[in-house]
N, C-alpha and C positions, 0 to 999 in steps of 0.2 A: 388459556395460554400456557406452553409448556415454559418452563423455563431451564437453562443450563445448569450446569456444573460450572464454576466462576473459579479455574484454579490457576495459580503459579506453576510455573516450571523453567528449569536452566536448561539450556539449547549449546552442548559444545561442538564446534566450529571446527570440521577436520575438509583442510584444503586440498586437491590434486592440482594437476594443472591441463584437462584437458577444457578446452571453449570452442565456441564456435569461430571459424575465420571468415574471412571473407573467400575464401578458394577452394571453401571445406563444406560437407553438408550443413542446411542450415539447422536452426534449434529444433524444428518442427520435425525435420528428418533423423535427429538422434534421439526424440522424445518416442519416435515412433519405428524405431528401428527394433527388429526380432532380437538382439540381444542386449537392447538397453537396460541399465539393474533396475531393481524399485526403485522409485523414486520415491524419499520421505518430509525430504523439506524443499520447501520452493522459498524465496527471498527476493522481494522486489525494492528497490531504493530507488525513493522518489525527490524530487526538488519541486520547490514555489518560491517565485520571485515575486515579491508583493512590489507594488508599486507606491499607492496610496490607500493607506486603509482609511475607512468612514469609521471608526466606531460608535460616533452617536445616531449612526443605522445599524450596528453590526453588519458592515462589509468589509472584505471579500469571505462569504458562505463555500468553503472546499468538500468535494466527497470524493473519498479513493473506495473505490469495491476490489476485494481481493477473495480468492475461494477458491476449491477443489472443483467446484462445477458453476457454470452459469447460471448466472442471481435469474435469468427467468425460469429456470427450470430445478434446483438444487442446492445446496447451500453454499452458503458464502456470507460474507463479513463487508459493513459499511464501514467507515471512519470517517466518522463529520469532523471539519476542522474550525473551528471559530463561530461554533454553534452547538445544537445538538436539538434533537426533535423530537425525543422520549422522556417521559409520558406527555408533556407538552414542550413547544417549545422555547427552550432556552437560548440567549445571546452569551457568546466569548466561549470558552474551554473549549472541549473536543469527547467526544461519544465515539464507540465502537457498539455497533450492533450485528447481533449474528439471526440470520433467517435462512428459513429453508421455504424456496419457493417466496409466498406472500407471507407468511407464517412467521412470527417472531420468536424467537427462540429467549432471547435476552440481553441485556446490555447494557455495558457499565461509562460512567463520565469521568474525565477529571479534567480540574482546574477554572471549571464555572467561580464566580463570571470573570473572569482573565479575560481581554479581546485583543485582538493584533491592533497598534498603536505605531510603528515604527515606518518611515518611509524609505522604501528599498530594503526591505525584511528578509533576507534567505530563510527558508523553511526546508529540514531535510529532514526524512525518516525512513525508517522499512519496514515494509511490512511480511510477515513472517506466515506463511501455510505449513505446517508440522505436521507428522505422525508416532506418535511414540507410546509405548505401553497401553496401546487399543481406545487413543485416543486425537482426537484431532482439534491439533492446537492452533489459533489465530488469534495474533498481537501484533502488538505496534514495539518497536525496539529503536535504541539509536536516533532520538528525535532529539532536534535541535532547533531553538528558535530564540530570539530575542526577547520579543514579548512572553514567551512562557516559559523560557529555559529547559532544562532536558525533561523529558518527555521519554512513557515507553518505558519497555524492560522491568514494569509491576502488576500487580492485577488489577487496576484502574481498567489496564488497557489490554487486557490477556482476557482471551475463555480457553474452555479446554469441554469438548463434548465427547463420551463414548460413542465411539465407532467402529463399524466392520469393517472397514477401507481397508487393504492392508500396502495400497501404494498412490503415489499421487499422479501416475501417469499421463491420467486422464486429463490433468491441468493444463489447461487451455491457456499462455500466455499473450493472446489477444484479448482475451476478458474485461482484465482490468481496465485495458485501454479503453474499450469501447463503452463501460459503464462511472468511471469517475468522471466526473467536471466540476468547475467550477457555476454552482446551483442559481446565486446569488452576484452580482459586483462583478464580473467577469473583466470591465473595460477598468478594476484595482489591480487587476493579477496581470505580471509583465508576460509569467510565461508559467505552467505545469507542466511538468515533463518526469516520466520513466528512463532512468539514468543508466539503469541494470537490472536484469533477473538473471537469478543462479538457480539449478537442482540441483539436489545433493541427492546422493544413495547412501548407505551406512559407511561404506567406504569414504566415502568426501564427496566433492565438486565432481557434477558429470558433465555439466552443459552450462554456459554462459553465455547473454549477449547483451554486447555493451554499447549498444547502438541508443540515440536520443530517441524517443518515442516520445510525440507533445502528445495531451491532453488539451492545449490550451495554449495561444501564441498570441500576443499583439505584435499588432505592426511595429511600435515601436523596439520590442526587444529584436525582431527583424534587424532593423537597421541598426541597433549599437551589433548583434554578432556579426554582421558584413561590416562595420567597419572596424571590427577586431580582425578579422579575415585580412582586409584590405592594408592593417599597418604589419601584418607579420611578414 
């Protein structure tokens, strides 16, 4: 089993103001447009509304997949949330692991045994695909939670593996969606949902969309957003 390079690094943050609209091409057409720049960071921000958690099951079991290429064919990064499942598994804290293909690469934990415990729990975080200095970085940044407090933004939650990549075009923003769910407890979780993905080129911000994308919906959060609809 190979294992990673496990490193730190600062990510600064240079914004423009172009995004996708709704009257404008969409994300997939400026990812793949002949004069789009490299792309070097992708940034995906995600939300979980916990409902009821179980902890003396450890439930709700969360997984976000994020990556430069499709976890069935290339690498890419899990993020277990309220568990973790290396080398065996553990209940509470939260695991990032990076694999290519079936192949593990390696993966660090933090916050074991911590478990979600709060009823109506907001859970936010992002997750971060880089390229910098001939290397390809995947972390978790900006986490926020009641039961675990902030989260992200150290090397708990960071790898960093030498790469040829020299852009991230090829990032498939339906990915994520189509590989995280909720594993475990699914009828604890009100609702999972992608809130926002950005690309950046070394210039700043090239593309944005800011559209709700669920992983993961109960009927009930259904009915409290229609009847937040219904009183505006």
């Amino acid at each position: 089993m190979l294992r990673a390079l496990l490193l730190i690094s600062a990510c600064t943050l240079i914004v423009s103001t172009t995004n996708v609209f709704a009257d404008g091409p969409t994300l997939q057409e400026l990812l793949d447009a002949p004069d789009a720049p490299e792309i070097v960071r992708v940034e995906e921000d995600w939300e979980i509304l916990v409902g009821e958690p179980l902890p003396d099951s450890n439930l709700p079991q969360i997984v976000t997949v994020f990556g430069p290429t499709d976890a069935e064919f290339g690498t890419h990064t899990v993020f277990e949330f309220n568990h973790g499942t290396l080398p065996t598994f553990s209940e509470g804290g939260m695991q990032l692991q990076v694999w290519w293909r079936s192949a593990l690469i390696g993966y660090r934990s933090q916050h074991f045994p911590t478990e979600l415990e709060y009823n109506g729990e907001l859970i936010q975080y992002t997750t971060v695909t880089r390229l910098h200095d001939h290397r390809l970085q995947m972390y978790i940044k900006s986490g926020t939670s009641a039961s675990f407090g902030a989260f992200g933004g150290t090397e708990n939650l960071h790898v960093s593996l030498l790469t040829l990549r020299e852009d991230l075009n090829p990032y498939d923003p339906e990915n994520s969606l189509k590989y995280s769910r909720v594993t475990f407890g699914a009828n604890r979780v009100n609702r999972f949902v992608r809130r926002e993905i950005r690309f950046y080129s070394e210039e700043g911000l090239y593309a944005t969309e800011s559209t709700d994308r669920y992983v993961h919906k109960l009927s009930i959060d259904v009915e409290l957003d229609e009847a937040a609809v219904a009183a505006e």
